[in-house]
gemmi code that builds the backbone of each chain (N, CA, C; Angstrom):
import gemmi

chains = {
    "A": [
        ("UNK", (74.979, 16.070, 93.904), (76.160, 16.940, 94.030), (75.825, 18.342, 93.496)),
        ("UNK", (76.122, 19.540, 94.563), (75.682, 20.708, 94.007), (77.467, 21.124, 93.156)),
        ("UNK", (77.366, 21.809, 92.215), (78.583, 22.279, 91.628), (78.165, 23.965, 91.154)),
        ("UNK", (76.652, 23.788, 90.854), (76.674, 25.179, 90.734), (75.485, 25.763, 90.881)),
        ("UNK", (75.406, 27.241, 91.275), (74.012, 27.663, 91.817), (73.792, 28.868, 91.333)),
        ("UNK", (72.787, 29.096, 90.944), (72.375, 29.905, 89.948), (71.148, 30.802, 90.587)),
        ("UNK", (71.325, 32.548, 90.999), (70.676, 32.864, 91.521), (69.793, 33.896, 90.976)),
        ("UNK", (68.307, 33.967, 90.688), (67.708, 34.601, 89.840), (66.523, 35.560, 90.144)),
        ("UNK", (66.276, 36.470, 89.122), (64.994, 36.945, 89.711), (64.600, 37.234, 88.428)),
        ("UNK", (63.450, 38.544, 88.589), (62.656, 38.887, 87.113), (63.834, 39.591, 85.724)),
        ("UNK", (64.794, 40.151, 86.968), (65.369, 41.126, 86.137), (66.929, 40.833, 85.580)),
        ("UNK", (67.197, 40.163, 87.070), (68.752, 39.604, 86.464), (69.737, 40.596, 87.167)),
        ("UNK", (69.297, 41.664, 87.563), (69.837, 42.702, 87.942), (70.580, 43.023, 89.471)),
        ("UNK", (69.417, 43.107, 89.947), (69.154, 43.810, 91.563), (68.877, 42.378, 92.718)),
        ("UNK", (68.170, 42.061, 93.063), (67.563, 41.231, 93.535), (68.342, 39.684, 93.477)),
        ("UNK", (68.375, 39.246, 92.114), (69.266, 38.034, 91.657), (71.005, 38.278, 92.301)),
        ("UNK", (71.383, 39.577, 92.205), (72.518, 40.166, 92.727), (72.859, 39.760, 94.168)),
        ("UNK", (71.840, 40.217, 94.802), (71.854, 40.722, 96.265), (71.984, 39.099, 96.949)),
        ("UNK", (71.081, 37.765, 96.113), (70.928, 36.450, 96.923), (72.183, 35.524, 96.554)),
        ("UNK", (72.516, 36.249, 95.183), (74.354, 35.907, 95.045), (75.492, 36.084, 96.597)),
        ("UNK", (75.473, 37.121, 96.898), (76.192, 37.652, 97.521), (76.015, 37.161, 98.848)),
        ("UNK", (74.463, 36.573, 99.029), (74.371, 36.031, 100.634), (75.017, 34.966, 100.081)),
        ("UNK", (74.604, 34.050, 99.115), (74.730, 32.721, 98.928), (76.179, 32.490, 99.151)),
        ("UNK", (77.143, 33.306, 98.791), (78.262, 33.101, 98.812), (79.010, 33.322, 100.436)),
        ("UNK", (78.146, 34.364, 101.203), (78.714, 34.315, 102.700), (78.385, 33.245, 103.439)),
        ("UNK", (76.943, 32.487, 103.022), (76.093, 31.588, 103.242), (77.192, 30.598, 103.339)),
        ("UNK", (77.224, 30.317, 102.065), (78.651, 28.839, 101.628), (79.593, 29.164, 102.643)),
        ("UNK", (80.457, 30.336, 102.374), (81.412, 30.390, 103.235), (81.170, 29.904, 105.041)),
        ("UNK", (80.284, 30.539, 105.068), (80.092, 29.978, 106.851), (79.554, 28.964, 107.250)),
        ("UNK", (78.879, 27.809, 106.613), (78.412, 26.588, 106.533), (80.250, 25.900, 105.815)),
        ("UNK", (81.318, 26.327, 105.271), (82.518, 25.794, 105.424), (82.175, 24.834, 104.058)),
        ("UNK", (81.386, 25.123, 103.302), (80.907, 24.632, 101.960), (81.812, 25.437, 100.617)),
        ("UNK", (82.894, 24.870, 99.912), (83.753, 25.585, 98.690), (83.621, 25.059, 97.704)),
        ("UNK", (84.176, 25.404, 96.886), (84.098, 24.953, 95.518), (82.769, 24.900, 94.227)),
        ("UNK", (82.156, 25.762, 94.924), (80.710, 26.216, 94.130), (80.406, 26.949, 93.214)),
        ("UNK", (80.132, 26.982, 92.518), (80.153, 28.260, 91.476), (78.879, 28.940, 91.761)),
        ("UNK", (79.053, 29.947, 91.961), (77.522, 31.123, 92.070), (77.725, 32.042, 90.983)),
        ("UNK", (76.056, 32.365, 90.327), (76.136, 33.229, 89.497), (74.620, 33.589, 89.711)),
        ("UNK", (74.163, 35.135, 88.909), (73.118, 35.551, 89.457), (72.573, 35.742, 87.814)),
        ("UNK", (71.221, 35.692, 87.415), (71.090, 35.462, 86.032), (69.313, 35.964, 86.397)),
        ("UNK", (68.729, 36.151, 84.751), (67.545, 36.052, 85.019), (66.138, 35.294, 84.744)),
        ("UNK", (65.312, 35.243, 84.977), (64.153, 34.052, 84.654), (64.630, 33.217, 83.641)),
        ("UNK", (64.516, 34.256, 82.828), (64.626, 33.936, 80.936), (66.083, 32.563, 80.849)),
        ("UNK", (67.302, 32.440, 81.843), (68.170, 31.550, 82.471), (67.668, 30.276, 82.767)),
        ("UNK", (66.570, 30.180, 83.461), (66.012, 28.984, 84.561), (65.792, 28.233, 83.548)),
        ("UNK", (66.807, 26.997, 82.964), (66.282, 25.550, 82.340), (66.851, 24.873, 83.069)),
        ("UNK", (66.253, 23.706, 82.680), (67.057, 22.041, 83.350), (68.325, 22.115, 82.725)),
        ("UNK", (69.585, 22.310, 83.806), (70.867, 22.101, 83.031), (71.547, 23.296, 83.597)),
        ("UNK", (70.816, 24.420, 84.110), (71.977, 25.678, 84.342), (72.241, 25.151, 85.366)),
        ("UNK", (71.640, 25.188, 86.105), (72.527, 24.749, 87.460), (71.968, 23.790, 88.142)),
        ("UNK", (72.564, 23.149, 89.482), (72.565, 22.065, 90.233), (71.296, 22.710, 91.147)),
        ("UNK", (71.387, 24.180, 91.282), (70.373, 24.308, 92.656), (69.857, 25.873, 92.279)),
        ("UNK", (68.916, 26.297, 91.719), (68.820, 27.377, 91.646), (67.556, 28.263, 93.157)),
        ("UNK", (67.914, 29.362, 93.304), (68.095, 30.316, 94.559), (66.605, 31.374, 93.641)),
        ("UNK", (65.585, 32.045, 94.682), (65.319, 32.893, 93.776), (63.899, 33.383, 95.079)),
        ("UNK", (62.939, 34.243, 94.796), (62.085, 35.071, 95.759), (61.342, 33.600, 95.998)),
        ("UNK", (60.214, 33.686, 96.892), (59.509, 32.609, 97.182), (58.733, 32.807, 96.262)),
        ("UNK", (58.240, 33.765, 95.588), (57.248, 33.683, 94.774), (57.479, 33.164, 93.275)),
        ("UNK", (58.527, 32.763, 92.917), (59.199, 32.316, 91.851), (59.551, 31.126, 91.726)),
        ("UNK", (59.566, 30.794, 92.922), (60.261, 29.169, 93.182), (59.427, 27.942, 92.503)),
        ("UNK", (58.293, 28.330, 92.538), (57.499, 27.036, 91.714), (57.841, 27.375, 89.928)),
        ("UNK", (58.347, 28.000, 89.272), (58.929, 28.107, 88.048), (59.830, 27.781, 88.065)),
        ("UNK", (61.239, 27.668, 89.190), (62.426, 27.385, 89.347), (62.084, 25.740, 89.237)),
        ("UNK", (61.492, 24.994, 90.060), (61.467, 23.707, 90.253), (60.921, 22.879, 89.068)),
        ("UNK", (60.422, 23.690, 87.782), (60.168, 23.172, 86.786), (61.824, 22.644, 86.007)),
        ("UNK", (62.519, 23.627, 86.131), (64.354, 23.054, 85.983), (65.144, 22.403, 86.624)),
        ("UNK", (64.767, 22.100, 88.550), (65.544, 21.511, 88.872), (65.120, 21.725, 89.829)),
        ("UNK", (66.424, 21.532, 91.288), (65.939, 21.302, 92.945), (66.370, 23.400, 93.031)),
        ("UNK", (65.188, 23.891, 93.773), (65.127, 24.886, 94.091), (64.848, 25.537, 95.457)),
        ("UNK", (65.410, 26.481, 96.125), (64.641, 27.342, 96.951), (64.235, 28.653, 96.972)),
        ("UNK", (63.102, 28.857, 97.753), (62.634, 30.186, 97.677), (62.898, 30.890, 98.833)),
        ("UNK", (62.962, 32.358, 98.566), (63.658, 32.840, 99.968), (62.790, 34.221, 100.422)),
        ("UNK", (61.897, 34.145, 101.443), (61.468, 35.338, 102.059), (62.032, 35.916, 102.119)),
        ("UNK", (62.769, 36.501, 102.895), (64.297, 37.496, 103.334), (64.951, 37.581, 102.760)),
        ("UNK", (65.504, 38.435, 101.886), (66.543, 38.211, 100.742), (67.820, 38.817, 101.203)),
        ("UNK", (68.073, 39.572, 102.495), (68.876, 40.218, 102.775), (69.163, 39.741, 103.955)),
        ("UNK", (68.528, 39.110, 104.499), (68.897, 37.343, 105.616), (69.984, 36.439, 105.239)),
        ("UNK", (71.530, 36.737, 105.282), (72.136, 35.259, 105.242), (71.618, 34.537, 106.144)),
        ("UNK", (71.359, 34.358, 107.544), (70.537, 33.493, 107.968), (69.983, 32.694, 107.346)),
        ("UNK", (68.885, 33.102, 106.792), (67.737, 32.191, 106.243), (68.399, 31.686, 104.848)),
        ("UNK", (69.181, 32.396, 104.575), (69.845, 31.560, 103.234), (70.911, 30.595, 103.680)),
        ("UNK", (71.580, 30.819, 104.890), (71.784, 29.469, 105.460), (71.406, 27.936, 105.719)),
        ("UNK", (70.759, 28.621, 106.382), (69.337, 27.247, 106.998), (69.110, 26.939, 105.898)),
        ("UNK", (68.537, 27.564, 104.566), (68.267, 26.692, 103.715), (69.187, 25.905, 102.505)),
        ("UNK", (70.240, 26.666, 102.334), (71.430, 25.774, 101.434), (72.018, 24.300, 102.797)),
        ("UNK", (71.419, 24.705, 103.940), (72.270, 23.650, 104.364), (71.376, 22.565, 104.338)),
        ("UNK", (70.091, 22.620, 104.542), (69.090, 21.760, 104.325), (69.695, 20.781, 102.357)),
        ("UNK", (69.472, 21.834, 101.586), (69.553, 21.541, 100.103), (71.203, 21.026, 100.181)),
        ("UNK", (71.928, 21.054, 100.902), (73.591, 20.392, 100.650), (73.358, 18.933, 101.354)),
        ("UNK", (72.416, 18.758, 102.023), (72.049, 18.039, 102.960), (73.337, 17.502, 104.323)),
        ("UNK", (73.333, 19.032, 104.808), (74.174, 18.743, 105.740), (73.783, 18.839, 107.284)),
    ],
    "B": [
        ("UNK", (77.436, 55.865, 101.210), (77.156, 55.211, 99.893), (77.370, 56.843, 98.271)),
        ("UNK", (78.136, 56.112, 97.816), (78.319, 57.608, 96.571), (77.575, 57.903, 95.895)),
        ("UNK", (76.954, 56.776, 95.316), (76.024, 56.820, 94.547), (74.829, 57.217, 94.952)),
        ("UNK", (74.589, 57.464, 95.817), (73.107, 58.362, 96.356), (72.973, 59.577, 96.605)),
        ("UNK", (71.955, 60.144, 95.841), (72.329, 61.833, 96.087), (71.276, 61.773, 96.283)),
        ("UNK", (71.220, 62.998, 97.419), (70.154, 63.664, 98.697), (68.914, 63.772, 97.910)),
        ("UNK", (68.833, 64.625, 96.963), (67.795, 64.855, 95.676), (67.438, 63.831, 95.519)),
        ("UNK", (67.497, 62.581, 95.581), (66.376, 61.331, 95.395), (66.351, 60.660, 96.400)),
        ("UNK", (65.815, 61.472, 97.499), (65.781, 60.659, 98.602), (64.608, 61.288, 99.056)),
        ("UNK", (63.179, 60.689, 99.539), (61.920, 61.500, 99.793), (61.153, 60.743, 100.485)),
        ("UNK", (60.431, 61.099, 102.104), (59.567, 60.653, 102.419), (57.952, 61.069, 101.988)),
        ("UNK", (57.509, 59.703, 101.913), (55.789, 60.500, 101.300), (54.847, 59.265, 102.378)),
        ("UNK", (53.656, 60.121, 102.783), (52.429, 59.201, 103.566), (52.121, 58.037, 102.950)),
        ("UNK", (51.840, 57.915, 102.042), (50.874, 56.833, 101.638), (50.943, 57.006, 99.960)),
        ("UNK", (50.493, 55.577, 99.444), (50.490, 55.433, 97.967), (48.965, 55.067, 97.970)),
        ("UNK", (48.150, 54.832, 96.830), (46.788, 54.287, 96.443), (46.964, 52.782, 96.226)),
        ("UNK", (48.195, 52.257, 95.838), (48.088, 50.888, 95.571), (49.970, 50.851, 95.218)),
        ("UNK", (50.176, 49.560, 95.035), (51.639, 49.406, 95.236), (51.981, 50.064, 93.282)),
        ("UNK", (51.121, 50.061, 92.774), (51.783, 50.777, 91.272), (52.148, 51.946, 91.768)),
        ("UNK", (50.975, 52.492, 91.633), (51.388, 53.909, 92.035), (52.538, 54.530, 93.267)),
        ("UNK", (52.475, 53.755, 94.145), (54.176, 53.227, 94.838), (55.491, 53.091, 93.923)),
        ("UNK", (55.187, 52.459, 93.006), (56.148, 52.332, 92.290), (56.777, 53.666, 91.202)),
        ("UNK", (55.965, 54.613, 90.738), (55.511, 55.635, 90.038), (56.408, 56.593, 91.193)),
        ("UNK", (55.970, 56.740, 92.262), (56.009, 57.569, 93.198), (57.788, 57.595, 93.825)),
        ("UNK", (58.418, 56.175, 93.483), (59.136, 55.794, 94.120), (60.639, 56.373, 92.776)),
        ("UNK", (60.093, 56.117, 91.662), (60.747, 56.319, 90.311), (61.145, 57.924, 89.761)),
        ("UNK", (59.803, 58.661, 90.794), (59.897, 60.076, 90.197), (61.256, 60.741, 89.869)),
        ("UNK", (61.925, 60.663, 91.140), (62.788, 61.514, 91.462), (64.155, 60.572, 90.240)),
        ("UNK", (64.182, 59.828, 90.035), (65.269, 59.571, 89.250), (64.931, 59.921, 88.011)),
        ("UNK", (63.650, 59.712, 87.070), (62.835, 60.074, 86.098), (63.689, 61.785, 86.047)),
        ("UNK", (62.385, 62.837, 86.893), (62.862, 64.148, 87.421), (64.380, 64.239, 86.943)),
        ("UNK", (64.909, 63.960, 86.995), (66.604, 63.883, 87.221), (67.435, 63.344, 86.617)),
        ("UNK", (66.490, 63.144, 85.454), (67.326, 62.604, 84.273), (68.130, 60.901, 84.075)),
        ("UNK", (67.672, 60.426, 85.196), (68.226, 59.134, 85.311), (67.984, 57.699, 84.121)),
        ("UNK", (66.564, 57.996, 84.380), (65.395, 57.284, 83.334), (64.934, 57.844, 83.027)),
        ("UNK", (64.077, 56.638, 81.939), (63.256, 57.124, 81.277), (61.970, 57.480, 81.725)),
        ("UNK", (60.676, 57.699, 80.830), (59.457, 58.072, 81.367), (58.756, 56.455, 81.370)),
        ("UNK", (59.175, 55.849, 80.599), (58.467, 54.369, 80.425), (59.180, 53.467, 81.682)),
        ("UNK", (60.321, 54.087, 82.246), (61.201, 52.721, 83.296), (60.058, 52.220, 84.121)),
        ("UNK", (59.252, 53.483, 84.684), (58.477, 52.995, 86.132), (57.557, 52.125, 85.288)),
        ("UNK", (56.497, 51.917, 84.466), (56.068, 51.087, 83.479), (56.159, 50.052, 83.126)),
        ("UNK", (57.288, 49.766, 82.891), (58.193, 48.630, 82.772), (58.434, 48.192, 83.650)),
        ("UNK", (58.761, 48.904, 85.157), (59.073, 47.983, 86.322), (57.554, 47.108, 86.985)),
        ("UNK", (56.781, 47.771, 86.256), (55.126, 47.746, 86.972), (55.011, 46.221, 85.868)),
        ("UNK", (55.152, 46.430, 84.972), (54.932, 45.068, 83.911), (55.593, 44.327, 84.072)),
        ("UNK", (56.845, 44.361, 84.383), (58.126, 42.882, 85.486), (57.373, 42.362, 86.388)),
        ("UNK", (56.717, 43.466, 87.601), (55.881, 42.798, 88.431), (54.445, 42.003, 88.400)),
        ("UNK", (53.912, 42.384, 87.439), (52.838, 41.904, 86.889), (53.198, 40.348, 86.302)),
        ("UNK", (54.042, 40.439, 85.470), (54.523, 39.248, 84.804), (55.300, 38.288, 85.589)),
        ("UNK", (55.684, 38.751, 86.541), (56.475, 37.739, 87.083), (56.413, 37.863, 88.540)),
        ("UNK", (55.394, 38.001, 88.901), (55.048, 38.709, 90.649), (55.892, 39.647, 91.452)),
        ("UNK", (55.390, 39.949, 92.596), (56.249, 40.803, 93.372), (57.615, 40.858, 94.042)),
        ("UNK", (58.705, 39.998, 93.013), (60.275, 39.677, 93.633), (60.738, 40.559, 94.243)),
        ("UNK", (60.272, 41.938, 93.449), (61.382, 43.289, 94.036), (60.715, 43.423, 95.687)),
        ("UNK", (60.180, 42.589, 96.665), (60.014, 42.976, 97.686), (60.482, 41.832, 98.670)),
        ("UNK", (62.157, 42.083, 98.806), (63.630, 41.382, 98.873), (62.727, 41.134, 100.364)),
        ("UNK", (62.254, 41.748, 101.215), (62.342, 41.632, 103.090), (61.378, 42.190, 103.206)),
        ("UNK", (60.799, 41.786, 104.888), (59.334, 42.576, 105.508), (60.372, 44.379, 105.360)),
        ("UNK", (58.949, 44.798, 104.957), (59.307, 46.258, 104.508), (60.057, 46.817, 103.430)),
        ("UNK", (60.863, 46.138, 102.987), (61.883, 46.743, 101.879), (61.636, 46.147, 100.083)),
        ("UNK", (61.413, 47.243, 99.382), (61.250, 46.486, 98.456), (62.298, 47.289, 97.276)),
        ("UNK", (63.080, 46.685, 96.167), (64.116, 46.967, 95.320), (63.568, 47.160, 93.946)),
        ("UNK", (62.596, 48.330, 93.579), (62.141, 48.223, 92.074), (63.045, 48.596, 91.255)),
        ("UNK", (63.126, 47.717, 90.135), (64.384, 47.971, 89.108), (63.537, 47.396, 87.818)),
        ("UNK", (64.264, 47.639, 86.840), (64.051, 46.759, 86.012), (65.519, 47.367, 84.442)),
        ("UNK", (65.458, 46.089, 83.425), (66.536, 45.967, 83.002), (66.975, 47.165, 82.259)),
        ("UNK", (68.270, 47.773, 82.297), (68.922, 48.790, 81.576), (67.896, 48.951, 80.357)),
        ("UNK", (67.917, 48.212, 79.695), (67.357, 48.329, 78.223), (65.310, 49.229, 78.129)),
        ("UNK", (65.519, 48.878, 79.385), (63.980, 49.339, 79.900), (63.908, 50.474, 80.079)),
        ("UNK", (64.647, 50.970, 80.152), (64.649, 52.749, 79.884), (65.519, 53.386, 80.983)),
        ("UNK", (66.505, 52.606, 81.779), (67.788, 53.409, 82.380), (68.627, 53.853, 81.623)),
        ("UNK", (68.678, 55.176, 82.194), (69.635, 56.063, 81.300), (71.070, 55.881, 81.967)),
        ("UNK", (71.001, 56.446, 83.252), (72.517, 56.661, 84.128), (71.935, 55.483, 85.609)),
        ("UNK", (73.274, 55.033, 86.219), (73.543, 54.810, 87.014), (72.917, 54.926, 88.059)),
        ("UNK", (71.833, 54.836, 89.085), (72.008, 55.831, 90.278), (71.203, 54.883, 91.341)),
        ("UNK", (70.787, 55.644, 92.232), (69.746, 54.961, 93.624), (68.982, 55.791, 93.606)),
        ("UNK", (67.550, 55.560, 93.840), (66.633, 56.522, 94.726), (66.200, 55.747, 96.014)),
        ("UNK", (65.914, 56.321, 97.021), (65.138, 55.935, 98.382), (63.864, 56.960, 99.005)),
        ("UNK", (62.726, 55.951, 99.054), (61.205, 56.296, 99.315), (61.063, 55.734, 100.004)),
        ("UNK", (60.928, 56.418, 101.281), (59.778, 55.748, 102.590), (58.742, 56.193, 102.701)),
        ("UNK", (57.684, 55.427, 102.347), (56.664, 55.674, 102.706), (56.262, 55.450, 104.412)),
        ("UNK", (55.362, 56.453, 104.691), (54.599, 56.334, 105.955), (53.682, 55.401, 106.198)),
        ("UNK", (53.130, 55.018, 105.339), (51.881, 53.901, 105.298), (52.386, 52.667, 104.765)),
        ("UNK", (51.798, 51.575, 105.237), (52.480, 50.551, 104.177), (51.795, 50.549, 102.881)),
        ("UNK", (52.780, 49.472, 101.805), (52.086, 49.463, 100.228), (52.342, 47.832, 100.700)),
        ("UNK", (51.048, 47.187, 99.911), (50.700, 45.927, 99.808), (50.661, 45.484, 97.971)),
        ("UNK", (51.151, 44.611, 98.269), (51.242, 43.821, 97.046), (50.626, 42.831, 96.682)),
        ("UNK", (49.846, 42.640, 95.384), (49.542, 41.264, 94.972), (49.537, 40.362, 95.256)),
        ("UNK", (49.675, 39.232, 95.813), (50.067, 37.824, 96.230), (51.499, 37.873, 97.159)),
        ("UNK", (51.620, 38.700, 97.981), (52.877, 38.776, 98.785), (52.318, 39.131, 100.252)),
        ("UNK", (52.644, 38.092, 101.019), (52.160, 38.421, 102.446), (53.170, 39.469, 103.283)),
        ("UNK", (53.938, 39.805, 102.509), (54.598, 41.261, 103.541), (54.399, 42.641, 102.696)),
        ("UNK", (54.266, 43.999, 103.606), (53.952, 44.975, 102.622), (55.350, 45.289, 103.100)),
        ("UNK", (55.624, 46.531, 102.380), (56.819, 47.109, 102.053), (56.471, 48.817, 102.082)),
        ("UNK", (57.726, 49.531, 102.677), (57.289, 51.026, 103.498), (58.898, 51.487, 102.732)),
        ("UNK", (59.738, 50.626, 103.141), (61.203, 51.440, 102.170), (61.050, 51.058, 100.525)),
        ("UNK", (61.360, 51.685, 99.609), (61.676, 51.816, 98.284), (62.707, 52.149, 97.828)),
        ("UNK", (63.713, 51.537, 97.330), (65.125, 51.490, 97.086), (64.867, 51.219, 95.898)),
        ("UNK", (64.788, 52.584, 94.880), (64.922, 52.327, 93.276), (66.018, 52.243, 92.670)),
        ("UNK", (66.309, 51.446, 91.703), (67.384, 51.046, 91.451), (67.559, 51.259, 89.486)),
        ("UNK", (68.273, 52.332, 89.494), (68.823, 52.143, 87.655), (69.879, 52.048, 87.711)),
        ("UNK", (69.900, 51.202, 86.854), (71.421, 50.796, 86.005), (71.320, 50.390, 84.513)),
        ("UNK", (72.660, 51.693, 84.086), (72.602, 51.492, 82.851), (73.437, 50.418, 82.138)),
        ("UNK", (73.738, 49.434, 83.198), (74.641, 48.479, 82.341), (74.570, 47.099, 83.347)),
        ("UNK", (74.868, 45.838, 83.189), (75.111, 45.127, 84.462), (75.681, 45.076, 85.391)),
        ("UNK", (76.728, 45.641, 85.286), (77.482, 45.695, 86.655), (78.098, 47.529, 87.120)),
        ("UNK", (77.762, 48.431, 86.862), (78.050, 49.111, 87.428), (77.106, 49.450, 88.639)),
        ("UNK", (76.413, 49.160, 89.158), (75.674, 49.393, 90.158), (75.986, 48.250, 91.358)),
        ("UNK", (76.621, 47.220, 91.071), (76.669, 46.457, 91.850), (77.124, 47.133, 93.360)),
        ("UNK", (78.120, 47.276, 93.505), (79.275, 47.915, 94.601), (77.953, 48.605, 95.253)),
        ("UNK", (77.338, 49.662, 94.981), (76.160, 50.560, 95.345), (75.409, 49.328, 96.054)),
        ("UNK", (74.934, 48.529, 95.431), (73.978, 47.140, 95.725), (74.589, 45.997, 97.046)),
        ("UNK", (76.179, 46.414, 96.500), (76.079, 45.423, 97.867), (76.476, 46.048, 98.975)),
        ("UNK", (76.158, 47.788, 99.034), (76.262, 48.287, 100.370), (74.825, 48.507, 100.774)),
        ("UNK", (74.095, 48.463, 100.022), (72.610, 48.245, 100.532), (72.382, 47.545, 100.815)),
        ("UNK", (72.723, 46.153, 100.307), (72.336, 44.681, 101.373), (73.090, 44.435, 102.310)),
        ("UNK", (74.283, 45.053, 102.259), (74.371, 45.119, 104.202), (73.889, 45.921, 105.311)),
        ("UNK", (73.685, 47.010, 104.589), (73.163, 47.884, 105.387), (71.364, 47.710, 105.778)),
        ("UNK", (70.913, 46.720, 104.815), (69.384, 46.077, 105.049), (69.525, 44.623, 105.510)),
        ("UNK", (70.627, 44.264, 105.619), (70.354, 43.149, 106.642), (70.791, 43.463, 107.947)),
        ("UNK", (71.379, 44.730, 108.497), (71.158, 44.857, 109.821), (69.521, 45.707, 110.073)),
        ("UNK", (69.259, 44.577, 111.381), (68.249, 45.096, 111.913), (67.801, 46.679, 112.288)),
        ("UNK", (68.556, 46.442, 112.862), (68.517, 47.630, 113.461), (68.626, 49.173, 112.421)),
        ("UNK", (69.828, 48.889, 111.853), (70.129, 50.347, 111.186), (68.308, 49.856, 110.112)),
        ("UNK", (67.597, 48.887, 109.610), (66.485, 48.890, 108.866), (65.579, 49.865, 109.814)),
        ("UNK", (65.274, 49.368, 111.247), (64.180, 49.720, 112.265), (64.637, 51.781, 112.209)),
        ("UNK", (65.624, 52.025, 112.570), (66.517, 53.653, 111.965), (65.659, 54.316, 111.047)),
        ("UNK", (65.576, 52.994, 109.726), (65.300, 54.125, 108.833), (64.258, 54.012, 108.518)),
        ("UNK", (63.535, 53.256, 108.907), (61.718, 52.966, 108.664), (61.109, 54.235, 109.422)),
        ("UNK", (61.854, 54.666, 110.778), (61.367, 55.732, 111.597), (61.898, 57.133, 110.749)),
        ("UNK", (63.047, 57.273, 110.373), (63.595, 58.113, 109.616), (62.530, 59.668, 110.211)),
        ("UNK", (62.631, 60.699, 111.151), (61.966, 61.530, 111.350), (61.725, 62.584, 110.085)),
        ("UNK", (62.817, 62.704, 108.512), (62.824, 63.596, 107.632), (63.723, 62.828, 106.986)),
        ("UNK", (63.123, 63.895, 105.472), (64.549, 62.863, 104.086), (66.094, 63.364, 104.568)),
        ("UNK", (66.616, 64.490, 105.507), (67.627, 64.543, 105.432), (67.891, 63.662, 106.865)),
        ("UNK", (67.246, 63.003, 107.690), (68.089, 61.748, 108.472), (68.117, 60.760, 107.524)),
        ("UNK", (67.066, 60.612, 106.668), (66.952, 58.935, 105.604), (68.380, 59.456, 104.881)),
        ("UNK", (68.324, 60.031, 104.437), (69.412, 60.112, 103.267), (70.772, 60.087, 104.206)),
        ("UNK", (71.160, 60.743, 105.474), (72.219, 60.480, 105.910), (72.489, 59.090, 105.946)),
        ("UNK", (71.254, 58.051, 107.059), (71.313, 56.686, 106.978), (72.314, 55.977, 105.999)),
        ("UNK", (71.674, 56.241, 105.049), (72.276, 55.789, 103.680), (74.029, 56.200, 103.508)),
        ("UNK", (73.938, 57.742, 103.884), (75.402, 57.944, 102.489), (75.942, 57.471, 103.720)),
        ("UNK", (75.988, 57.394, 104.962), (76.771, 57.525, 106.128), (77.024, 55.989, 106.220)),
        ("UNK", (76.609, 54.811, 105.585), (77.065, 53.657, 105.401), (78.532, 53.351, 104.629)),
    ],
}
model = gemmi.Model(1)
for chain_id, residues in chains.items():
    chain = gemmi.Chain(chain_id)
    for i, (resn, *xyz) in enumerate(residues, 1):
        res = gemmi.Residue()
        res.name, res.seqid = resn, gemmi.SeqId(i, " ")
        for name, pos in zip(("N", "CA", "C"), xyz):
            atom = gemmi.Atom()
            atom.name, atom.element = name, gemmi.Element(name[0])
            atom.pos, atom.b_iso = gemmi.Position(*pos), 0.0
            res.add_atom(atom)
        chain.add_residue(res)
    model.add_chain(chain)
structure = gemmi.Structure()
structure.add_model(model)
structure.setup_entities()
């Protein structure tokens, strides 16, 4: 069960921001609610913040040390952040 | 977009390597009182330490790094380079530079999320990669 998703980068800032904001049009158009999104940074990523954490592809093998993760080429692609939360909701 | 003023908006040919991209990309907010002299530094040691995240899409990359790192004020800069800059362990290079200070967490957001719409359309991206001068790039932008 995802309840919450936690989206990150080096800085916490910019980047972690921007995959928030798909993630959430993402949810919305896959008809997926009740999620909590938040955008945070590395220094964030333990086992326990969240159900599914979101973050660059190049980061993602640090993410999966806390939990079920994806990495995202395109960061400005809801597309591709589609396809892949729907894969990870397993829908 | 408000937060972007014309004055940090600059096309340049080519960088020597993606630091100096980064340096190049920082000036004009540095110049301008935005940051500090250490921000671009600091954004170069984020990337080092934690690989090349700030390069969000093919072509576009978002160097920032945290308030405390030496943002002074608020603002955007935008650098297109003519040549591409290649990165470390990242199979896409990156030609736009969208620098990013913020002196706090969330005042930059609003600014941030008119740039990620305006970089997830195709098209207006393909616009400004061609950008013929900084005053079409910079319209691109405020005209979003």
């Amino acid at each position: 069960m995802i309840n919450k998703i936690m989206c990150f980068c080096g800085s916490g800032l910019g980047t972690s921001f921007v995959m928030e904001m798909n993630v959430k049009k993402a949810l919305a158009n896959l008809g997926i609610s009740g999620v909590e999104v938040v955008h945070s940074t590395i220094d964030d990523v333990m086992p326990g913040a969240a159900d599914l954490f979101v973050c660059s592809a190049d980061l993602v093998s640090n993410a999966e040390k806390a939990g079920k993760a994806i990495g995202i080429q395109n960061m400005v692609s809801v597309k591709e952040m589609e396809e892949k939360l729907k894969a990870a909701f397993g829908k | 977009m408000e937060l972007l003023k014309k004055e940090n908006v600059q096309i340049c040919d080519a960088a020597a390597d993606w630091k100096e991209a980064i340096r190049t990309a920082v000036k004009p907010l540095e110049e301008h009182g935005y940051v500090e002299a250490r921000y671009k530094e600091e954004i170069i040691s984020n990337v080092e330490k934690m690989g090349p995240y700030i390069v969000i899409a093919d072509n576009i990359a978002l160097p920032h790094a945290r308030p405390e790192q030496g943002a002074l004020k608020t603002q955007i800069g935008v650098t297109l380079f003519r040549n591409k800059v290649v990165f470390d362990g990242k199979n896409v290079p990156a030609r736009l530079f969208v620098t990013l200070a913020a002196k706090d967490s969330d005042s930059h957001l609003d600014a941030l999320m008119e740039i990620s719409e305006l970089l997830s359309d195709e098209e207006a991206v393909e616009r400004i990669l061609t950008a013929p001068d900084a005053d079409h790039l910079y319209r691109y932008f405020a005209s979003h």
